[in-house]
Backbone bond lengths (Angstrom), bond angles and torsions (degrees), N, CA, C in turn:
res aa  C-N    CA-C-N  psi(-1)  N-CA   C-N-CA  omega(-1)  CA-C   N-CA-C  phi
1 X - - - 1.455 - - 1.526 108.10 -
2 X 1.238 116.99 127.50 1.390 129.77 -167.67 1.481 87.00 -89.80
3 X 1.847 112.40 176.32 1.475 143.25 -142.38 2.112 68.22 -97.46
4 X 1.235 127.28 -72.31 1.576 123.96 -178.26 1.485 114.68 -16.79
5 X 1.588 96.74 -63.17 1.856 103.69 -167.37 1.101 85.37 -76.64
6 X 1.398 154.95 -51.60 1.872 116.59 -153.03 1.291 93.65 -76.13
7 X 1.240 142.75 -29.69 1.276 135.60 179.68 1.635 113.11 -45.98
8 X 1.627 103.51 -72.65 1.210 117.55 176.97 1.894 106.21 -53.27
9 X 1.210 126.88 -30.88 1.326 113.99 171.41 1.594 127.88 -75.04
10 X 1.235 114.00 -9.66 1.530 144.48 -177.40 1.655 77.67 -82.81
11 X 1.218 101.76 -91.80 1.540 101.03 -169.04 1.637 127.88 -30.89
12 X 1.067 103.54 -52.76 1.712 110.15 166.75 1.651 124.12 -70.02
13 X 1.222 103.44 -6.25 1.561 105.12 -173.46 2.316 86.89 -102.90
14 X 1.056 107.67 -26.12 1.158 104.98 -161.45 1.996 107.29 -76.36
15 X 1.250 75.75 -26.15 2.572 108.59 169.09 1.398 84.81 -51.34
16 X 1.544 113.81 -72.45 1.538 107.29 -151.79 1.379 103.68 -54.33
17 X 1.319 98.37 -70.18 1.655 107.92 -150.54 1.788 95.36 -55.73
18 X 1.300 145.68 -52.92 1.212 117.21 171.58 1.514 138.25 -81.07
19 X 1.444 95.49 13.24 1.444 102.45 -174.33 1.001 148.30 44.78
20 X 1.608 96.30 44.13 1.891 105.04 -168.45 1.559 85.90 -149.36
21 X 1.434 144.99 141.91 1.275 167.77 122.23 1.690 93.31 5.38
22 X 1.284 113.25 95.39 1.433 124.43 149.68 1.711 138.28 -110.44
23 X 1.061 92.63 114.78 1.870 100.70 -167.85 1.425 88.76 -147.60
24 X 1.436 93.22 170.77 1.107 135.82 161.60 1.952 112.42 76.32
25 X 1.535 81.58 15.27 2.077 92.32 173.08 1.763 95.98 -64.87
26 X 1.760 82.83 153.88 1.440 119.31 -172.20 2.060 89.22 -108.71
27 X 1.322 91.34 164.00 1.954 92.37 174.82 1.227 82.71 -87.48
28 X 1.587 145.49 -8.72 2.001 92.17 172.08 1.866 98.67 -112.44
29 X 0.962 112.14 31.77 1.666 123.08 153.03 1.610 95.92 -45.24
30 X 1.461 105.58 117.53 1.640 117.57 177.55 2.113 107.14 -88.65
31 X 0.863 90.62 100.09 1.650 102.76 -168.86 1.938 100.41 -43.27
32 X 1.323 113.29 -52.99 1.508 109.46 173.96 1.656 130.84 -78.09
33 X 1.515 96.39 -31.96 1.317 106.02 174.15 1.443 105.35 -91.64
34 X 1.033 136.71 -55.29 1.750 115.40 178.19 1.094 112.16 -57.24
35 X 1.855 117.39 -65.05 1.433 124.05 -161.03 1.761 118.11 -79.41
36 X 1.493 103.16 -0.63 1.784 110.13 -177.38 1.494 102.19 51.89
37 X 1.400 133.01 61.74 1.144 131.76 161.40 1.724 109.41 -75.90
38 X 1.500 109.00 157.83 1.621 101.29 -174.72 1.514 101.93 -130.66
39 X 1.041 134.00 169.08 1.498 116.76 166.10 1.400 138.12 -51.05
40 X 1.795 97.14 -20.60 2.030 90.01 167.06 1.424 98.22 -96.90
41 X 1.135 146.01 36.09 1.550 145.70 -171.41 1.655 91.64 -132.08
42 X 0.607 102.52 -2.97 1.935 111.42 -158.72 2.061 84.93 -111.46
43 X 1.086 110.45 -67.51 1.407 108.69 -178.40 1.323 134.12 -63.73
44 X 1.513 98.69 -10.19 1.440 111.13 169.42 1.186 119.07 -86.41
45 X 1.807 112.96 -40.25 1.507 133.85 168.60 1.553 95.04 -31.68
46 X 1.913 119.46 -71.71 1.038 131.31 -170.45 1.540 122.19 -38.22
47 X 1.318 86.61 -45.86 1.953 88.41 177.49 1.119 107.61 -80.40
48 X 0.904 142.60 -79.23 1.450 154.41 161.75 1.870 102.88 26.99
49 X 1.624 82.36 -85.46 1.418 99.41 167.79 1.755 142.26 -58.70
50 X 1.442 83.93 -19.83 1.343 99.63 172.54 2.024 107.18 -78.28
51 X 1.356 101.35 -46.06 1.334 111.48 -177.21 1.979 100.17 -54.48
52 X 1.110 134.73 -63.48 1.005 168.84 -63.19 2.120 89.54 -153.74
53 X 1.187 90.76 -52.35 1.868 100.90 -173.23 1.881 102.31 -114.50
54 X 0.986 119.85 16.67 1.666 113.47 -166.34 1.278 132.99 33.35
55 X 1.437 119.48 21.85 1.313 148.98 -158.18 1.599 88.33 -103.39
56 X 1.586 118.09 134.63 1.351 143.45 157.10 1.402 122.42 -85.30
57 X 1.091 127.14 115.85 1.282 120.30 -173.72 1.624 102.00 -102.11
58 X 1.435 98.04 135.61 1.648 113.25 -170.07 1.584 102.13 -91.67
59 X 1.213 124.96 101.04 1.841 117.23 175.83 1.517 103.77 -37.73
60 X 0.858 112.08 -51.84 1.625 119.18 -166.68 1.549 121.51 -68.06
61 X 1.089 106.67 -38.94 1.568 123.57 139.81 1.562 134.07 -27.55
62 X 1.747 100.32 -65.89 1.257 96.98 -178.53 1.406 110.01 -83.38
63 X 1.257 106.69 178.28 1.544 132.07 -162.80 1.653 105.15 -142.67
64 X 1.354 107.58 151.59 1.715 112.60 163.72 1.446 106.33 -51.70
65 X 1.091 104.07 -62.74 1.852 114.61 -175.45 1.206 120.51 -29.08
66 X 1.972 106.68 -41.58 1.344 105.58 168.15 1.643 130.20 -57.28
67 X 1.051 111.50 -30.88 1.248 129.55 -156.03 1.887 97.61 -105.63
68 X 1.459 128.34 25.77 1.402 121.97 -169.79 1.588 104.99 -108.00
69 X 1.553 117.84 -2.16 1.360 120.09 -177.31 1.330 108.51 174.35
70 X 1.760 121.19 144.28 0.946 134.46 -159.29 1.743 93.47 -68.49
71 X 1.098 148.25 28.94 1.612 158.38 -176.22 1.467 105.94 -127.56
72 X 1.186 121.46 -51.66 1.399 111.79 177.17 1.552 119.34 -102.88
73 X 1.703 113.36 -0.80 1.572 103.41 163.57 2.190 98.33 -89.34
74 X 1.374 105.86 -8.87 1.184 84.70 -172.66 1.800 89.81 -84.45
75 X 0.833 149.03 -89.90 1.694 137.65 149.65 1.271 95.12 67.57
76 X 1.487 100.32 -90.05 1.080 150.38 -157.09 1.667 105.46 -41.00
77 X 1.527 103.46 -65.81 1.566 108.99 177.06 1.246 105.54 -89.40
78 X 1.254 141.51 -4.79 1.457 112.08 160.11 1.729 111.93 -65.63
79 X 1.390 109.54 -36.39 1.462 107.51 -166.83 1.687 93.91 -78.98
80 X 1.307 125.61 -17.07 1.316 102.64 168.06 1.557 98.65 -86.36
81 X 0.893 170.98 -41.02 1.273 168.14 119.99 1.766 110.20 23.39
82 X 1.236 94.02 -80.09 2.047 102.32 164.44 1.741 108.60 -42.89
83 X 1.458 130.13 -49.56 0.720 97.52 166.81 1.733 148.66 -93.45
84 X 1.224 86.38 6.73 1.929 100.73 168.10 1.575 108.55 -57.97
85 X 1.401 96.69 -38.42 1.640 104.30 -156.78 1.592 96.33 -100.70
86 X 1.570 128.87 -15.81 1.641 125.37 148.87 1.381 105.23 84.01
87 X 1.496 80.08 39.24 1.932 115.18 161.70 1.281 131.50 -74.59
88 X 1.240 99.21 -57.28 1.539 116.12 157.91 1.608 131.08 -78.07
């Protein structure tokens, strides 16, 4: 999965879980401050994407930081991505 598709899968996972037509995010699109994500909007993001990329998300792992812009949650799952596939 290229830097495009997790993008574009961020983006489409981000449709569901708030249920309104989301496009046209930039990587420094602020996921809480533009998109008003909340913590159960945030956990759905998680599954979503998790369902979506076969990627496990480690609680302990993530960080706020990850989650501060569509650039560093995408980051985020590629390097969980590298390591599904035992890249890193």
């Amino acid at each position: 999965m290229n830097r495009q598709d997790v993008l574009i899968t961020i983006e489409k996972a981000l449709s569901e879980v708030l249920e309104r037509p989301i496009t046209g995010l930039t990587e420094d699109t602020a996921l809480f401050d533009d998109l008003r994500l909340d913590s159960s909007s945030v956990l759905g993001l998680l599954m979503t994407v998790e369902e979506a990329t076969g990627i496990a998300v480690d609680p302990d792992d993530l960080d706020i930081d990850h989650l501060r812009t569509m650039r560093s949650f995408a980051d985020y799952v590629e390097a969980a991505l590298r390591r599904e596939e035992g890249l890193s």
